[in-house]
C-alpha positions in Angstrom: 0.0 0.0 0.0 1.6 3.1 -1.2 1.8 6.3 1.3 -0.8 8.0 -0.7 -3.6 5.3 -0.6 -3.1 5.7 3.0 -3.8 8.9 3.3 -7.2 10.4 3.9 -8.3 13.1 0.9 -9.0 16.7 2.2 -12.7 16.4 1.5 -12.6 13.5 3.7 -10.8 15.1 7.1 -13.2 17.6 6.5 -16.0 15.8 6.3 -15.4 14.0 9.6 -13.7 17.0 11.3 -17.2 19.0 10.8 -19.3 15.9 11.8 -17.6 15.3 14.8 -18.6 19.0 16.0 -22.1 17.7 14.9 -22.4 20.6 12.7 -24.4 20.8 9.3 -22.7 21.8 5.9 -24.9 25.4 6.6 -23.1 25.6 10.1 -19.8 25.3 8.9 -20.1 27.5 6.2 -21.2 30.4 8.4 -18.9 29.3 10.8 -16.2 29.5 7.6 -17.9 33.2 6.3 -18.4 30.6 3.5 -21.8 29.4 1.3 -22.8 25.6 2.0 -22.2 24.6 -1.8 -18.7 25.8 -0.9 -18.7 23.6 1.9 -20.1 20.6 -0.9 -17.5 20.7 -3.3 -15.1 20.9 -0.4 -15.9 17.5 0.3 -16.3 16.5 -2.5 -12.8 16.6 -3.4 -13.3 20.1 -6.2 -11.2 22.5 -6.7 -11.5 25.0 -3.8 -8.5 27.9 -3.4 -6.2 28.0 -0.8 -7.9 31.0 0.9 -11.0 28.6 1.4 -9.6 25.9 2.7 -7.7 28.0 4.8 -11.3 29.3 6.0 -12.7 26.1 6.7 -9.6 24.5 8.3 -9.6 28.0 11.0 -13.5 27.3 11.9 -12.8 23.8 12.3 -9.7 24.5 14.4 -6.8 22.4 12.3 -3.7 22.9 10.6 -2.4 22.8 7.6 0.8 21.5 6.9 2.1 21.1 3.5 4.6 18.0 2.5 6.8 16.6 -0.7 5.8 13.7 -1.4 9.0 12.7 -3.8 
């Protein structure tokens, strides 16, 4: 099993990060200052800018950390 396979995608940690706060896709979003489609095609894996997720990881209380993969 390759690193990648192992790892969760973004949508995902969001997904679960926002559920385990037992808040909607509307909560998070105003919680973000962002619309709950955002929050949709966050988890869904779309292409989002970095300025969103940034939003959404702040409300939700996580970091980002950025990695090399090679």
């Amino acid at each position: 099993m390759s690193v990648e396979s192992a790892c969760p995608l973004f949508g995902e940690v969001i997904r679960e990060a926002r559920k385990k706060r037992g808040w909607s896709q509307e909560e998070l979003g105003q919680a973000a200052g962002l619309s709950r489609p955002t929050i949709a095609r966050v988890e869904a894996d779309s292409d989002v800018s970095t300025a969103t997720i940034g939003k959404i990881a702040g409300a939700l209380g996580l970091t980002l950390e950025l990695t090399d993969r090679s």
